[in-house]
N, C-alpha and C positions, 0 to 999 in steps of 0.2 A: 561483557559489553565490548563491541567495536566503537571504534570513529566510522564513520562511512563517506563516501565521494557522493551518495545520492544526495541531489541537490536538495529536495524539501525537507529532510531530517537531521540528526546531527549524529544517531548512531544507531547499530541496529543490536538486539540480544533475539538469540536460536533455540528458545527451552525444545524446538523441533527441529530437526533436518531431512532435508527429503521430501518426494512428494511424486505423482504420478498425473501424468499429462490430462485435464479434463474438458479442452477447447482448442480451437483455432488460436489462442495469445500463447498457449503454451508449446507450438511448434516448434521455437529457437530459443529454448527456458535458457537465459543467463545464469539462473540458480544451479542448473543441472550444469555446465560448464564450468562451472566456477567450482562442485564438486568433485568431478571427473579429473581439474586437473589436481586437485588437493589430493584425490585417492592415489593420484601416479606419482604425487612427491611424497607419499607413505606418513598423509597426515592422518591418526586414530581414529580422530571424531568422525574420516571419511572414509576407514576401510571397506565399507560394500556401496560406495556411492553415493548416488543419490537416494538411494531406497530409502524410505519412512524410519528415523527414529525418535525414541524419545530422550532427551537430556536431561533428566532433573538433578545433575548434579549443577549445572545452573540454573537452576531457579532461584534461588538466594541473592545472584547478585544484587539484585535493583537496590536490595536493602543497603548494600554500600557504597554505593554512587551520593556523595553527598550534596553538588550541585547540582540542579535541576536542568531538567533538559528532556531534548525530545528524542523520543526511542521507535524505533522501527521493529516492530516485535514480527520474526520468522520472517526475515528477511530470504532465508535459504527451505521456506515452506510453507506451507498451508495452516495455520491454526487451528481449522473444521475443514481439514481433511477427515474424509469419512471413518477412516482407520485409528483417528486417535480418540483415546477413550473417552468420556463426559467428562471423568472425573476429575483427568491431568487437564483439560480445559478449563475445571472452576478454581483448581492448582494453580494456573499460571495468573486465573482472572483475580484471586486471592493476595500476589503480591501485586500485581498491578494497582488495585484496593487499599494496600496497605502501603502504597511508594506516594501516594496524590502529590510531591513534588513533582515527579515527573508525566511528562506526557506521550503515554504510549499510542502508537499510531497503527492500528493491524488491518493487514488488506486479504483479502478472499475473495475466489472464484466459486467457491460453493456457499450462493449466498441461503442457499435452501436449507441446509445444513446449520448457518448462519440464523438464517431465520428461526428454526426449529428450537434450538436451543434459548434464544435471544432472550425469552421471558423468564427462564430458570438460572439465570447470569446479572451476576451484582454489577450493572452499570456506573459506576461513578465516574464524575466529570471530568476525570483526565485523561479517559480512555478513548480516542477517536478511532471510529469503525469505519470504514468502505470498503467498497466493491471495484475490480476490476472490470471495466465493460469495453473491449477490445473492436467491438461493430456492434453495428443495430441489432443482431441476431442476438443478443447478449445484455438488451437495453433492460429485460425484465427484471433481472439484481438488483435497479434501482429501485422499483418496488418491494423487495422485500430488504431491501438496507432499509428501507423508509421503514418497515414497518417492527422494525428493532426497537429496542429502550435507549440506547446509544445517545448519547451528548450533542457528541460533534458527528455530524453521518459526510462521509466523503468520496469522491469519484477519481479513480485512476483508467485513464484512456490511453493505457500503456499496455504494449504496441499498438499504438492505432492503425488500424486497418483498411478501414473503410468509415465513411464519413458517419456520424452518428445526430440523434436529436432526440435531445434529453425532453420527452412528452411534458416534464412537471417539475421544479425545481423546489416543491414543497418539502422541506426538513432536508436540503442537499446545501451543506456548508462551505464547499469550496470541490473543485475542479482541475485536478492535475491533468495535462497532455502530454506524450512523449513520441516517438518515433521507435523503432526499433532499429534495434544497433549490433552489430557483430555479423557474422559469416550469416551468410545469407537472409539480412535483412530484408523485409519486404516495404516497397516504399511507402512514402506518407505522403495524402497531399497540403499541398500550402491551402487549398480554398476550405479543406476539412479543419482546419486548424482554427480559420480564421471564423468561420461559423463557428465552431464552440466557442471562441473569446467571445465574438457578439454575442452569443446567447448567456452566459456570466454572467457579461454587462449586464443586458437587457434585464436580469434579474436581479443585478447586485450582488454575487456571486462570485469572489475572488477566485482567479484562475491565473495556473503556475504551470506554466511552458518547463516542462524538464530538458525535450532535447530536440532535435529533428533526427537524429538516429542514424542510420546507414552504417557502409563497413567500419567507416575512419568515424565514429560521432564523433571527435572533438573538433578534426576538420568543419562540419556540416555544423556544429556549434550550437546557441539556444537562443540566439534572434529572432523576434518575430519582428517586422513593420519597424524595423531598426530600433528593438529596445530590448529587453531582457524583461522579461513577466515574472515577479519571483512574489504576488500576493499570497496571503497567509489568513486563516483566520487567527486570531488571538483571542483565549479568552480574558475575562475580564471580573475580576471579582467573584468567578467562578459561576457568573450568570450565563445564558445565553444570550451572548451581545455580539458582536463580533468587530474590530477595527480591520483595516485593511494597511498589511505592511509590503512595503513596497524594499528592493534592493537599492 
């Protein structure tokens, strides 16, 4: 387990590392830079890069984390990437199952894969699933995130691309946006942003502005409409309820 800087979680764990580009969001992967530069300071767990592997010498961790908290699972991969096997998949969903203090948060681009599996996987209520949907071309993820077991179902619009319109907000629990950031960022617009907040709204759907992105993101910062967006859902008693927390 890390800490992490990513605004909506507090830390991420890698039972995977690696992964192989399968859209338009994965043109300037942060993941793959971030182990490119670890393979050049001759860190182990990155001697061939980014290329696909498996860790299960951490899998155990979760078991000793004794306060609760929320966990970014493959932070540096794909979880139903096609290459990794079913089985380390019910492995990793196994201690996720057996931690329900903590709240594991796992994002994928192969929701098809996602979906595939999704009925043969022990869902318990700490586990929050979403999809990344980077443009409209990509909008279809939301229906098969919907059509998971999954607790908490959630949307990452990180790199936003191109403006998006979420058809149906039925079983969609919260809505993160970002920008994209680093060397050749592609821009984001302000009116794209602000449609998806109004559409939230309009549904009641907490939405969490991560960043506006570009080369310098901390320059470009996470303002919207002069505030800082940082809703959340929470659960509550372990229902599906949801309160709205605000920074």
């Amino acid at each position: 387990m890390r800490t992490t800087k990513i605004e909506w979680t507090e830390s991420t764990w890698n039972p995977t590392r690696g992964c192989t580009k399968i859209s338009s969001g994965c043109e300037h992967c942060y993941a793959e830079r971030i182990a490119k530069r670890l393979q050049s300071m001759g860190n182990g767990k990155y001697i061939n890069g980014f290329a696909l592997a498996l860790h299960p010498e951490v899998l155990n961790e979760p078991y000793s984390w004794r306060n609760p908290r929320s966990v970014f699972v493959n932070s540096m991969s794909d979880l139903f990437h096609e290459k990794i096997p079913f089985d380390y998949i019910q492995k990793v969903f196994k201690v996720m199952n057996e931690n329900r203090r903590h709240t594991f948060q796992i994002l994928t681009k192969r929701s098809n894969v996602l979906f595939e599996f999704s009925k043969y996987l022990n869902w318990t209520k700490n586990i929050w699933m979403g999809v990344t949907v980077e443009s409209q071309q990509f909008a279809y993820r939301i229906d098969e995130l919907r059509r998971t077991e999954a607790f908490v179902k959630f949307l990452s619009l990180e790199p936003l691309i191109s403006s998006v319109k979420i058809a149906s907000f039925t079983e969609i629990d919260w809505v993160i946006v970002g920008g994209e950031s680093g060397p050749g960022a592609r821009p984001m617009l302000k009116e794209w942003v602000i449609d998806l907040k109004n559409q939230c709204q309009s549904h009641n759907v907490p939405f969490f502005f991560k960043q506006w992105g570009g080369v310098n993101k901390k320059k470009s910062g996470r303002l919207l409409e002069g505030r800082i967006w940082d809703e959340m859902p929470i659960r509550k008693h372990n229902q599906k309820h949801f309160l709205f927390q605000h920074n």
